[in-house]
Residue, then its C-alpha position, 0 to 999 in steps of 0.5 A: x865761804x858759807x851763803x850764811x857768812x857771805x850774808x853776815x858779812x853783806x849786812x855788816x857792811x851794809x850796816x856800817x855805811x848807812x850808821x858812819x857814811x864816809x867814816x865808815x873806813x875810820x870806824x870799821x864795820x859794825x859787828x855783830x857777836x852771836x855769843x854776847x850782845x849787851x844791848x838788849x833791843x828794848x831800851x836797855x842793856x845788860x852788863x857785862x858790856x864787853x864780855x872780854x878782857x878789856x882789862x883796866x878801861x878808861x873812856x872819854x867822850x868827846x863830842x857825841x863819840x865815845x873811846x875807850x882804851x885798855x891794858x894790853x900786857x905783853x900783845x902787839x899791838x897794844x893799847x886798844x882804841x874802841x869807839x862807841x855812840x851810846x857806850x853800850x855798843x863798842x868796836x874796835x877801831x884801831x891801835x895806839x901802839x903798833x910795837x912795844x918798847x924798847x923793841x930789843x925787850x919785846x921782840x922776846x915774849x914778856x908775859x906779864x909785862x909791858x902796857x899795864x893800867x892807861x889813862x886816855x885823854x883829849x886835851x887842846x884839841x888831841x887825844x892823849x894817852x899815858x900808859x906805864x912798863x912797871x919795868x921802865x916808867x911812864x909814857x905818853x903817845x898823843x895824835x889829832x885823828x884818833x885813828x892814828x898814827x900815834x907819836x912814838x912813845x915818849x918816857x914821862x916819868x922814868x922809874x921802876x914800879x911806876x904804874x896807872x898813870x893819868x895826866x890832868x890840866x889845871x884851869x891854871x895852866x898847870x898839869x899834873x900826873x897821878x900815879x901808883x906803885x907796883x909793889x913788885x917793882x917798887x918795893x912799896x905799894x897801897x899809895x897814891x902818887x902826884x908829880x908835877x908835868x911840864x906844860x906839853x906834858x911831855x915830863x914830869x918836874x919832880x919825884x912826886x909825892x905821895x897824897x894818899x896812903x891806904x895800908x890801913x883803910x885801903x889796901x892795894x890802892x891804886x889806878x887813880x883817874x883825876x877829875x875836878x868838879x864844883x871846886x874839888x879834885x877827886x881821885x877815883x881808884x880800886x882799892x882793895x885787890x883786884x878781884x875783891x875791891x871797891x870803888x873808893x873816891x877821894x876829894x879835896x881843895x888842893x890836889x896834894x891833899x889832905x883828901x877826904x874818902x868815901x867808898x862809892x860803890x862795892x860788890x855787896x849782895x851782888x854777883x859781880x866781884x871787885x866792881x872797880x878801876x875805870x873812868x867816868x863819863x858824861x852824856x850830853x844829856x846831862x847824865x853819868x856814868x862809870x865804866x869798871x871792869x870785874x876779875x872772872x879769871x880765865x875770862x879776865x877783866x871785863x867791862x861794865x858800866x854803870x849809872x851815876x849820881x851825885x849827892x853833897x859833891x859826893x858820886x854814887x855809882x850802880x844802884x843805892x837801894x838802902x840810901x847809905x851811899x854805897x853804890x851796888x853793880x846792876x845786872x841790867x839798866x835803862x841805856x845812857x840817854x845820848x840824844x834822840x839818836x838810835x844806833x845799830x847794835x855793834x859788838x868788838x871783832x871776832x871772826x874773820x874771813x881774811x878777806x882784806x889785805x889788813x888783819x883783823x883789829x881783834x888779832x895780837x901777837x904775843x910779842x912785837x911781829x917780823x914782817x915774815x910771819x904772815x900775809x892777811x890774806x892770800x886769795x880770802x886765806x890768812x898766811x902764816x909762815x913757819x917760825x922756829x921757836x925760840x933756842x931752849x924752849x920746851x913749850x909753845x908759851x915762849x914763842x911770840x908769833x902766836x897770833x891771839x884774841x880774846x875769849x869773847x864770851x863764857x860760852x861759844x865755839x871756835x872753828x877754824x879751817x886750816x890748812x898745812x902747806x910744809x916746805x919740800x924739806x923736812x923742817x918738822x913743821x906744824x900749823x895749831x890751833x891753841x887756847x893759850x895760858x899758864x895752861x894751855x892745849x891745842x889741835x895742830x897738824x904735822x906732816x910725819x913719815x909722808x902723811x898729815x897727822x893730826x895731834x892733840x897737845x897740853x902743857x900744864x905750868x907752861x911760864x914754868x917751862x914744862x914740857x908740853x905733852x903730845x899724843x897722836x889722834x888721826x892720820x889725816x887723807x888730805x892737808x886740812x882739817x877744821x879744828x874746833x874749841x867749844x868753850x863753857x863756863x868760860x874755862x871748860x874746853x872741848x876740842x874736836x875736828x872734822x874732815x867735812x865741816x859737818x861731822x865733828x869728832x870729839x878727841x878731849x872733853x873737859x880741860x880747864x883753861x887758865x889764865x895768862x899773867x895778868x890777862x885772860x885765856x886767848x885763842x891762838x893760830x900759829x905755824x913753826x918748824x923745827x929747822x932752819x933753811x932759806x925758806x919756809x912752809x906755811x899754814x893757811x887759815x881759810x876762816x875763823x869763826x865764833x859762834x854758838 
């Protein structure tokens, strides 16, 4: 390890200790990106303020701490858990769904499926969480320590299409679930759905009935949250598509309805698209706020957040410059008063040294992991032990054991040290480094006819099942390399390796990532082999870093 790392690492832990004392082993280390930071040091920030795929976020706030949580997809762990103090600088303390259900499902990779649009919530005392499978229904997981464990998944409300559930408690003792449809599933969408709950919350007492229907005014309605303030319920849900909707909030007396509409905030004569689908909060202070997310494709959704006003029981969300009561996105703002508190600037993980006996809170799988994939760290070296991929598959989008994270900005470069340490038989065994999506490309390392060899790889319409294209690039002098992706305009790619850490060569310029199903583009590492015997090879990874 560098001086320089060694050095980053000493202050982010110093950091820690004196911002979170005795919790600082709930609340991980404080972080600190060198590609984006929204807090910009002079009482303000700018958005977005997690420049990731933190797709569909909700928060809360409870006490003087802020959670958020998020759709995950198909990765495992899902449901990730950030905590904040000023809900501009979030880390990442943990997840809520260590395995995916049903485990005989996503042991196999399910792009696109699995944990879609939750609701978080804290409730007599517990944190709760109500996540949909547009495949199987609704679940709630709940806990009294946000840091875990969770309560096994439990099926509130079974159903296909059953998507963007939130769970609301009445004064009178009587909860609620609001939901949508998944018209992909359900064969309708556009409408807002309530059921009744038990008082656990723990099932749904009925189908539901649908309160709003938005085919004329508001299509493609849907992730209701629901809140109740001076006498009104309100919805407040994205309409419109994911990356062109708006802000719409509905009220009314009764939580059937009829609700009166109001769009609370659009994208107008700013840059930001979409700006909707989130969860309001309050500071102590009296203020509030809304987090959304905005659709830049291979990036995928990330997190703004924005300031809000009340006006005749009606929010304004963003800035009103001309008073007609539609909220525009701001770029940069005046951060939440919270207090007389200062924070230290804190951002979600990126790099990591494999330095613990833990992985990393950034790192998921594609799929639910085996216990055999990998050791966190063996003597500072992260372990990843070979897997063949699965029986018919022609690329390498098909295999669940490529360990991922997000982009984590529009512009920055990758490196990672690997090192390919293949078993004495000849299992065709290689280690990669990938940026994973429909299309995807990749550096990886190959021993072949007794030299290491270094390839480059690409698929294009890879969930189609084409094949990857391979071609060779360098007879390697020893069984490492550093691999890097320097990333700008959050899809142009450029892969290089060096022998040296110093000298880089360029091997291709300009390919341009894609999306996955329904997330972001990721950077993935992984080990496999072609054959099967009683024991396996593995790669090493001494380091991954995110810079400049």
């Amino acid at each position: 390890m560098s001086n320089t790392w060694k050095n980053v690492l000493k202050y982010a832990a110093l950091v820690t200790y004196l911002a979170c004392g005795e919790s600082s082993s709930t609340f991980g280390q404080n972080y600190h990106s060198q590609v984006w930071n929204p807090d910009l040091g002079n009482g303000k920030f700018k958005n977005p303020i997690i420049n990731a795929d933190y797709s569909d976020p909700d928060a809360i706030r409870v006490g003087e701490d802020y959670y958020m949580t998020a759709s995950s997809f198909n990765h495992s762990p899902g449901l990730p858990i950030l905590h904040s103090k000023d809900m501009i600088n979030w880390t990442i303390i943990g997840h809520a769904l260590p395995r995916q259900v049903p485990e005989a499902v996503f042991s196999k990779v399910q792009h696109g499926g699995g944990v879609w649009a939750p609701s978080i919530r804290y409730h007599n005392d517990e944190f709760y969480i109500y996540y949909p499978d547009p495949d199987f229904g609704i679940y709630q997981i709940k806990t009294k320590n946000i840091g875990g464990p969770w309560s096994d998944p439990k099926l509130v409300f079974e159903g296909k299409g059953l998507i963007d559930p939130c769970p609301f408690w009445d004064e009178d003792g009587r909860a609620y679930l609001a939901y949508a449809y998944a018209g992909s599933r359900a064969g309708l969408k556009s409408v807002i759905g309530i059921a009744r709950m038990n008082g656990e919350g723990t099932q749904v007492l009925d189908r539901g009935t649908i309160v709003y229907d938005g085919h004329e005014l508001d299509p493609t309605i849907e992730g209701p949250k629901v809140y109740k303030r001076n006498g009104y319920y309100y919805l407040f849900a994205p309409a419109g598509g994911v990356a062109t909707g708006w802000q719409l909030i509905l009220r009314s007396k009764n939580i059937y309805g009829p609700y009166e509409r109001k769009v609370a905030m659009a994208q107008n004569k700013s840059t930001v698209n979409g700006p909707h689908q989130g969860a309001w909060v309050d500071t102590p202070t009296g203020e509030d706020w809304f987090f959304h997310f905005q659709d830049k494709e291979t990036m995928g959704r990330v997190v703004h957040l924005q300031p809000m006003v009340w006006k005749a029981d009606w929010p304004v969300i963003g800035e009103d410059k001309d008073g007609d009561g539609v909220g525009t996105p701001v770029m940069s703002y005046k951060k939440p008063n919270v207090g007389t508190s200062v924070f230290p600037q804190a951002n979600p993980q990126e790099s990591d040294e494999f330095d613990t006996p833990q992985l990393g809170l950034q790192w998921q799988w594609q799929a639910n992991p085996d216990g055999t994939w990998l050791m966190p760290s063996q003597d500072g070296k992260l372990r990843l032990y070979s897997q063949q991929p699965p029986a018919g598959s022609k690329n390498l989008m098909a295999a669940p054991n490529i360990l991922t994270q997000k982009f984590p900005a529009d512009d920055f470069s990758a490196t990672a040290k690997i090192r390919l340490r293949p078993s004495e038989k000849d299992l065709g065994e290689q280690a990669g480094f990938v940026v994973v999506g429909e299309d995807y490309s990749q550096l990886f390392i190959r021993k072949d006819k007794g030299s290491f060899q270094l390839y480059y790889g690409s698929c294009a319409s890879a969930y189609a099942g084409t094949e990857e294209q391979v071609k060779p690039i360098a007879i390697l002098p020893e069984d490492f390399v550093y691999l890097r992706v320097q990333v700008k305009n959050g899809n142009t790619c450029s892969w290089s390796y060096s022998l040296d850490g110093n000298k880089y060569t360029a091997v291709e310029n300009g390919f341009q990532a894609k999306p996955g199903k329904w997330i972001g583009a990721t950077l993935g590492l992984y080990a496999s082999r072609e054959k099967q015997i009683n024991d396996s090879g593995y790669a090493e990874v001494d380091w991954f870093r995110v810079d400049q």
